[in-house]
C-alpha positions in Angstrom: -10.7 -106.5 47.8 -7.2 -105.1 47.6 -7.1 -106.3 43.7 -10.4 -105.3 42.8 -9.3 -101.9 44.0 -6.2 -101.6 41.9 -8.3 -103.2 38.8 -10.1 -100.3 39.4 -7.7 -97.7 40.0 -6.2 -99.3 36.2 -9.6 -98.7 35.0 -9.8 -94.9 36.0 -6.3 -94.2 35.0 -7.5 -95.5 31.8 -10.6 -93.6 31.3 -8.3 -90.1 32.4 -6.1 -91.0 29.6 -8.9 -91.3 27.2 -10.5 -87.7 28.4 -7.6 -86.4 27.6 -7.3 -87.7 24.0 -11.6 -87.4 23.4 -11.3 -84.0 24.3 -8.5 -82.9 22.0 -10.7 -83.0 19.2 -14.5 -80.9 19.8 -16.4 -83.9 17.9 -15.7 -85.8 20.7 -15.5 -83.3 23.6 -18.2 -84.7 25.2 -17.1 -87.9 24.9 -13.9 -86.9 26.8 -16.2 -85.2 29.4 -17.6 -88.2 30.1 -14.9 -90.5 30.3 -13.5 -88.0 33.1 -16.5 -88.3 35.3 -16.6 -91.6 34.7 -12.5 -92.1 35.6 -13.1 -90.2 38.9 -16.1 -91.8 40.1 -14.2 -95.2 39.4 -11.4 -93.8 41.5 -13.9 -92.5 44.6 -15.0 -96.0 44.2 -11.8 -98.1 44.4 -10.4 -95.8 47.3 -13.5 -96.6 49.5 -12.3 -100.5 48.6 -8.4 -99.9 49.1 -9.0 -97.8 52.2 -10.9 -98.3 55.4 -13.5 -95.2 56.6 -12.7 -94.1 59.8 -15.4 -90.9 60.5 -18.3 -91.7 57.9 -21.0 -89.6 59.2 -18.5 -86.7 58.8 -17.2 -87.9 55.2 -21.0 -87.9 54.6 -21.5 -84.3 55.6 -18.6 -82.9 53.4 -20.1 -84.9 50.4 -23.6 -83.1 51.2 -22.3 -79.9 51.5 -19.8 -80.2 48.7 -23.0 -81.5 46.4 -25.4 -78.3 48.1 -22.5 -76.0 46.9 -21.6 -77.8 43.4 -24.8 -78.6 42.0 -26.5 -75.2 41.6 -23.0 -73.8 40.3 -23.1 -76.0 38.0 -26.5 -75.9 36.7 -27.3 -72.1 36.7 -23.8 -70.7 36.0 -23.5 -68.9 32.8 -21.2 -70.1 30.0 -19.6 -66.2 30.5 -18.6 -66.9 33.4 -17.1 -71.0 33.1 -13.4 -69.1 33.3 -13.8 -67.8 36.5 -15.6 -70.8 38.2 -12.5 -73.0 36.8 -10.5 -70.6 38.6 -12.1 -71.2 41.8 -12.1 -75.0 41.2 -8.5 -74.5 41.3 -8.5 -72.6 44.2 -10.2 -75.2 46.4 -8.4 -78.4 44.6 -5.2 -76.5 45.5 -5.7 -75.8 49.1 -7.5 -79.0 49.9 -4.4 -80.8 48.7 -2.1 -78.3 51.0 -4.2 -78.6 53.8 -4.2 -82.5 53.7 0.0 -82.2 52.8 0.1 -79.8 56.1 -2.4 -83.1 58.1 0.1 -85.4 56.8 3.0 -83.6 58.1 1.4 -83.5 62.0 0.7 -86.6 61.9 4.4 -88.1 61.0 6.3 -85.3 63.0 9.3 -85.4 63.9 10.0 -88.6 62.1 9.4 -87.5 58.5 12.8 -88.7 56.4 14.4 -86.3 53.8 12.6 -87.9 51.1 9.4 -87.6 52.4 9.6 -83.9 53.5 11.1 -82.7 50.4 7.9 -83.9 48.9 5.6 -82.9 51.0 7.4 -79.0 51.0 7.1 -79.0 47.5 3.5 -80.1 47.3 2.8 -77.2 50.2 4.0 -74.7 48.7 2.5 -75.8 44.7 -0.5 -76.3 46.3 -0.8 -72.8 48.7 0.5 -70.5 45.7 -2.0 -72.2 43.5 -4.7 -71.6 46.0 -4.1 -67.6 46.5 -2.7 -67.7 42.6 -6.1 -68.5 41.4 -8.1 -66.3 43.9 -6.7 -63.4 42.1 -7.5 -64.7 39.1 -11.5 -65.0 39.7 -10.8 -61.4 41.3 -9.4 -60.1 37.6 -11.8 -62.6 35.8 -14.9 -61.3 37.8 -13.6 -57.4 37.6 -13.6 -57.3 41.4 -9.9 -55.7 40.6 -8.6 -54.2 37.8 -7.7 -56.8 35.4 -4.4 -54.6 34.2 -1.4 -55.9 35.8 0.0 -54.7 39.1 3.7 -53.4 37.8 5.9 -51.5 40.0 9.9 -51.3 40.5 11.5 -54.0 42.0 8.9 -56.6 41.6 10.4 -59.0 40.1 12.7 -59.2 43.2 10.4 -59.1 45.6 8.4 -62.3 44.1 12.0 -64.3 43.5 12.6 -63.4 47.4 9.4 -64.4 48.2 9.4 -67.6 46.6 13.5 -68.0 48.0 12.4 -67.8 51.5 9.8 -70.4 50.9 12.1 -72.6 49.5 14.5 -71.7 51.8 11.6 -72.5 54.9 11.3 -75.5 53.0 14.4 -77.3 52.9 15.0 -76.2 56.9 12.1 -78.3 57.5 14.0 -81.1 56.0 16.6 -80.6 57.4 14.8 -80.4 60.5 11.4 -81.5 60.4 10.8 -81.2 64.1 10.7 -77.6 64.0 6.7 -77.6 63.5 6.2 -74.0 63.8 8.1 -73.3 59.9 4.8 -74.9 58.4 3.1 -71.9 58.9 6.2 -70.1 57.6 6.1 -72.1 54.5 2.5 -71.7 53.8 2.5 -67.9 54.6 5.4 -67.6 51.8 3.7 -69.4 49.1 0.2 -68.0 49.7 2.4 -64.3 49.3 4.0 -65.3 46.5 1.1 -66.7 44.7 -0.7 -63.6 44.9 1.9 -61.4 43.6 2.7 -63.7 40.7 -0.6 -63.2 39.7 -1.3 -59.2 40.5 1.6 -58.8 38.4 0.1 -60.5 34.8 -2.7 -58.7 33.0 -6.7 -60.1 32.0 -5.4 -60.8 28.0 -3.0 -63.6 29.8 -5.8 -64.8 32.4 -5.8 -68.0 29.7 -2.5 -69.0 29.8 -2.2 -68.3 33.9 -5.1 -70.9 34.3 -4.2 -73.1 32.1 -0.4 -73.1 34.0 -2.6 -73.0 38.0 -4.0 -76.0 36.6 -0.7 -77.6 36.3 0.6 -76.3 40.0 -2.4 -77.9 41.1 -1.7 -81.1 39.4 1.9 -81.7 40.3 0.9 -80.6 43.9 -1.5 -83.7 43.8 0.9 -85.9 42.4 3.3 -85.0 44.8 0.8 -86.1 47.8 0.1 -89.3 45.7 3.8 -90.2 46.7 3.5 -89.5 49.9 -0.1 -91.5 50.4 1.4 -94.1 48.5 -1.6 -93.4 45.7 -0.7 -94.8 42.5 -4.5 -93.1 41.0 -3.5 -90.2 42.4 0.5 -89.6 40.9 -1.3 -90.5 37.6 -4.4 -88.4 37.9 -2.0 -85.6 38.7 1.0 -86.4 36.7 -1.8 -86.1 33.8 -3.4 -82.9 34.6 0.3 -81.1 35.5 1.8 -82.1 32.1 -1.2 -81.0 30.0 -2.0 -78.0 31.5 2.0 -77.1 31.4 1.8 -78.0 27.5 -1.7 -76.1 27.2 0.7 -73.1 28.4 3.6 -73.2 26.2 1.1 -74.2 23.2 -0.8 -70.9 23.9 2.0 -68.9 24.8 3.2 -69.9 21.3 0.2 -68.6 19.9 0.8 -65.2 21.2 5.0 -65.4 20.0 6.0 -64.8 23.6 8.0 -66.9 25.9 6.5 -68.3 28.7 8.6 -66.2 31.1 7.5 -63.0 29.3 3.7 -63.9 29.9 3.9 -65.1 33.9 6.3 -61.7 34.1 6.0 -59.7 31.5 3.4 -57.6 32.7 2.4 -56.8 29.4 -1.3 -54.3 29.2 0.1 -52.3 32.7 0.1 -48.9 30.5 -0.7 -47.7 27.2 2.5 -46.9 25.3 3.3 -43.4 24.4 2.7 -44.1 20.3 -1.1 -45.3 21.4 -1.7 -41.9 23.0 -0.7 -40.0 20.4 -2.9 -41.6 18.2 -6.0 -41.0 19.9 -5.2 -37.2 19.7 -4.4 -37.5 16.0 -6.7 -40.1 14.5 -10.5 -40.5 14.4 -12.9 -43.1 13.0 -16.3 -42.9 11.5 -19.3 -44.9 13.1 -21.4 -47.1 11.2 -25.3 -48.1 12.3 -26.2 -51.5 11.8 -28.6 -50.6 9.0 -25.0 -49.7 7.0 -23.8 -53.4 7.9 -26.9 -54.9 6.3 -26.6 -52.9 3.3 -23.1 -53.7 2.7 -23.9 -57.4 3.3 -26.4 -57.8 0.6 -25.1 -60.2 -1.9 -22.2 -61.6 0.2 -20.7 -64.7 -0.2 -18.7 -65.6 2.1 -18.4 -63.4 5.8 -16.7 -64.6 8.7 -17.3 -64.2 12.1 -14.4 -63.4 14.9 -15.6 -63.8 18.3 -13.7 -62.3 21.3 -14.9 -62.0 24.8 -16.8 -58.9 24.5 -19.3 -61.7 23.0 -18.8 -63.5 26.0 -19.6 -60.7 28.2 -22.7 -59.6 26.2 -23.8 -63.5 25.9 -24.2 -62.9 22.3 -23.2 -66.5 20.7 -27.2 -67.0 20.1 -27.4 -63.6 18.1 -24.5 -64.4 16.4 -25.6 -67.8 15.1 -29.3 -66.0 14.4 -27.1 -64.0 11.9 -25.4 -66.7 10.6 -28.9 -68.1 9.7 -30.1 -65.2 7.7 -27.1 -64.6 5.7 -27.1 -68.3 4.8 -30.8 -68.1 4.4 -29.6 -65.7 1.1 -26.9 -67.9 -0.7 -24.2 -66.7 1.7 -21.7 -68.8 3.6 -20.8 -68.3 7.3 -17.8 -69.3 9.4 -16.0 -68.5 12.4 -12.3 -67.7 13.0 -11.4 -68.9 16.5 -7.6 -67.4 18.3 -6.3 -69.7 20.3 -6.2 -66.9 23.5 -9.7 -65.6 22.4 -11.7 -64.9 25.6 -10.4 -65.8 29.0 -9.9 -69.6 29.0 -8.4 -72.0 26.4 -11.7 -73.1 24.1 -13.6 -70.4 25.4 -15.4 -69.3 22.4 -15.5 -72.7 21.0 -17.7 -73.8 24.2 -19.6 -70.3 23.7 -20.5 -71.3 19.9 -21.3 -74.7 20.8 -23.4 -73.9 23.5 -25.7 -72.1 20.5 -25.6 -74.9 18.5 -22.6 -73.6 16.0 -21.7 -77.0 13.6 -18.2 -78.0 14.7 -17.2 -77.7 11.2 -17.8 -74.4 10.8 -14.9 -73.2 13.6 -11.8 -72.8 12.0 -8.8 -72.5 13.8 -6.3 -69.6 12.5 -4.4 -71.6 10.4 -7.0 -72.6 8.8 -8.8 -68.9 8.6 -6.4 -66.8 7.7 -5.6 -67.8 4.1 -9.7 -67.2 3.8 -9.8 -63.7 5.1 -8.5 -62.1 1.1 -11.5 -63.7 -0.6 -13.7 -63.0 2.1 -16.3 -60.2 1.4 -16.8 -59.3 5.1 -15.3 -60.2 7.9 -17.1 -59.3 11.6 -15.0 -58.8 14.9 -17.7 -59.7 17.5 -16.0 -58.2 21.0 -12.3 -59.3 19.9 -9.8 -56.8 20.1 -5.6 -57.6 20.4 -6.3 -60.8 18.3 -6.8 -58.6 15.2 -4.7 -56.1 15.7 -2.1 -55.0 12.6 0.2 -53.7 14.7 1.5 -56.9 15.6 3.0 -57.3 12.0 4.6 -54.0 11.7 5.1 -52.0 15.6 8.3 -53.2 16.8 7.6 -51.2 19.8 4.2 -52.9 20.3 3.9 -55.1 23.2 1.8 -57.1 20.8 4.8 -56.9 17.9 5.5 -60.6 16.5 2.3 -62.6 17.8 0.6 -64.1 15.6 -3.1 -62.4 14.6 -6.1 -63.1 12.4 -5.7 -61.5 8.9 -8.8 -59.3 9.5 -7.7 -56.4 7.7 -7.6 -58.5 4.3 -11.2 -59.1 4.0 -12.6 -56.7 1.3 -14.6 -55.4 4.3 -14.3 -55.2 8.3 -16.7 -54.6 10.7 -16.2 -53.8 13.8 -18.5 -54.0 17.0 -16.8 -52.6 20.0 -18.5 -50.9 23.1 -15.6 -47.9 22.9 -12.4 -47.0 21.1 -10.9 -48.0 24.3 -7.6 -50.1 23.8 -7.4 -53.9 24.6 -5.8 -55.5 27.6 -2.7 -54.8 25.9 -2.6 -51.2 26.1 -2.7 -50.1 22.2 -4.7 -48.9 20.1 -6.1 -51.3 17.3 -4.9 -50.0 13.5 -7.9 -52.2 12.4 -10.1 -49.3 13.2 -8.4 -46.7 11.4 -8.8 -48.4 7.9 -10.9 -47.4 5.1 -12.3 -50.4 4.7 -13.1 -51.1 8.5 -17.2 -50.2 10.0 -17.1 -49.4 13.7 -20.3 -50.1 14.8 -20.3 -49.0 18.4 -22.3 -50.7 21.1 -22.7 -54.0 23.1 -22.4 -56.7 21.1 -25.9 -58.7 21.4 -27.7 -55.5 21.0 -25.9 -54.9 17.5 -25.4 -58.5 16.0 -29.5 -58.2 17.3 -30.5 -55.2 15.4 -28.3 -56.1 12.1 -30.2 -59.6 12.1 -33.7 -57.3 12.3 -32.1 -55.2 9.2 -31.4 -58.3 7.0 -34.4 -59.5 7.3 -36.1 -56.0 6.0 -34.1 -55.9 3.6 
């Protein structure tokens, strides 16, 4: 039974390998999906084999309860709000691993060797900052807080001390991992730090602090698959630390910024002073969505940006009943996709897919950008900092140097926006002050909605 079990744990390590690659590529997304259920029900399977059940009746209640809470989630939970419950995912992956590093501590107490301990720390205090880490993050996510970030003097020293006394509290314990009572110490230092680590970052860079959780979380659980002596487990987690670290760095390249400057940066805290000013000094002219329809008559080629204002209005379905019309009169449609669009990495392209968008038609911005000059319109559905100008020309932008879709080289713009407010970034968005840009105010379904209805008049 013993080799069955590691066949199997082979077998699931295999299959989380193979999620990994399938789901690189959105052809074969849901391929990847699959294989990853699959992988973990191998490996729920092959620990039951390796490992004997000592309380089942209880094991049985937490897998009813866990399948009470999970199912509905899962079945009635809006694509809008997928970030947040990932978020939350993290949360309790996070603090179940703590809580079972803190079980494993009590029950080898006081003879836990160095080794073992430092392990164990490490994956405690991963695994607690994680937990309160992503908390916040549903919080901002979910606009329960204010998604701007939480800046104030000092800061920065108060999270490095906060995060030195827990390693600190760490390597006392072991150095003496009889003294119980600094477990408690140690968690209450990484919970603190993990919540002001993420107070301190701004909703535009809720993408990239996910994306890096979901590596705490994984090196926390690979860290307990040491001490359990789990082979599935140091896999499973080496897996989903290293590619959720890379995930980080790709997207922090996407916005030029270090990956210092985003978990630190506290970039959107404020508008600058140059933003202000231009409110006071600058206007813009509304459009109505009859204008847009007029102006698209006889297009060719329009493409469609998508930003999270789409998300939040749950317009992907208007969008692609737009799409239809103007393709329906000779034109061709097709979406330019950012890589920190929306508030999780892929989050439009899950959006788009979810109203039945062809994969081909979701170009990333390498491939987008050299299309926006022969373009004849180009729409910005609820996106805002990922178009802005400024970021090629405002040294003293927050956004200066990132990389942005060519928007303002279509021969047209339109713009749907609920307000001239600025983006999480702070600034004001040149796009709207161009001559050859439409604001159309209002929320995004509504609009994309009522410019289908005035292409099909037309």
């Amino acid at each position: 039974m013993d080799l069955l079990a590691q066949y199997l744990y082979i077998l699931s390590a295999s299959l989380f390998v193979l999620s990994l690659k399938w789901m690189s590529e959105v052809k074969t997304s849901r391929r990847g999906n699959w294989s990853a259920m699959a992988g973990m029900v191998t490996a729920i399977v092959a620990t039951f084999i390796a490992y004997p059940v000592q309380h089942v009746p209880l094991l049985a209640v937490a897998a009813v309860v866990g399948a009470i809470v999970g199912i509905p989630i899962a079945m009635k939970l809006p694509m809008t709000a997928v970030p947040q419950r990932t978020a939350m995912s993290h949360a309790f992956g996070s603090l179940a691993v703590a809580l079972i590093g803190v079980a494993e501590y009590h029950q080898r107490a006081p003879a836990v060797d160095p080794f073992t301990m430092s392990v164990l720390a490490s994956e405690m205090i991963l695994g607690f900052l994680t937990f309160t880490g992503s908390c916040v993050a549903f919080a901002k996510l979910q606009e329960l807080i204010p998604g701007k970030p939480f800046v104030y003097k000092g800061r920065h020293l108060v999270n490095l001390g906060t995060l030195a006394a827990a390693v600190v509290t760490a390597v006392l314990l072991v150095l003496h991992p009889e003294k119980t009572f600094l477990v408690p110490v140690l968690a209450g230092f990484a919970l603190l730090f993990g919540f002001l680590l993420v107070m301190a970052i701004g909703g535009a860079d809720m993408p990239t602090v996910i994306a890096i959780l979901n590596s705490y979380a994984g090196l926390s659980a690979a860290g307990l698959g040491f001490v359990l002596n789990s082979k599935i487990l140091v896999v499973a987690g080496t897996l989903d630390g290293s590619s959720g670290l890379i995930l980080a760095l790709i997207m922090s390249q996407a916005m030029n910024r270090s990956f210092l400057n985003v978990m630190f940066g506290g970039v959107g805290a404020a508008p600058t002073g140059g933003a202000k000013a231009a409110k006071e000094t600058r206007s813009v002219k509304s459009y109505l969505p009859e204008d847009v329809a007029a102006v698209l008559d006889g297009a060719r080629t329009v493409m469609v940006v998508p930003g999270y204002g789409m998300a939040v209005a749950q317009a992907q379905h208007a969008v692609k009943e737009f799409a239809d019309l103007v393709e329906a009169k000779g034109g061709k449609v097709v979406y330019a996709i950012h890589p920190v669009a929306g508030r999780m990495p892929g989050h439009m392209n899950v959006l788009l897919a979810e109203a039945q968008v062809p994969y081909d038609r979701l170009l990333e911005m390498d491939e987008a950008n050299p299309m926006f000059p022969e373009a004849d319109m180009a729409i910005v559905v609820g996106a805002n900092d990922v178009v802005n100008p400024a970021a090629r020309t405002q040294t003293d932008s927050p956004l200066y140097g990132m990389p942005i879709l060519d928007v303002d080289k279509a021969r047209s713009a339109v713009f749907i926006k609920r307000s001239m407010n600025p983006g999480f970034a702070g600034v004001d968005n040149e796009l709207f002050f161009l001559p050859n840009t439409m604001m159309v105010f209002g929320d995004a379904k509504k609009v994309m909605t009522e410019i289908a209805a005035a292409i099909k008049k037309g």
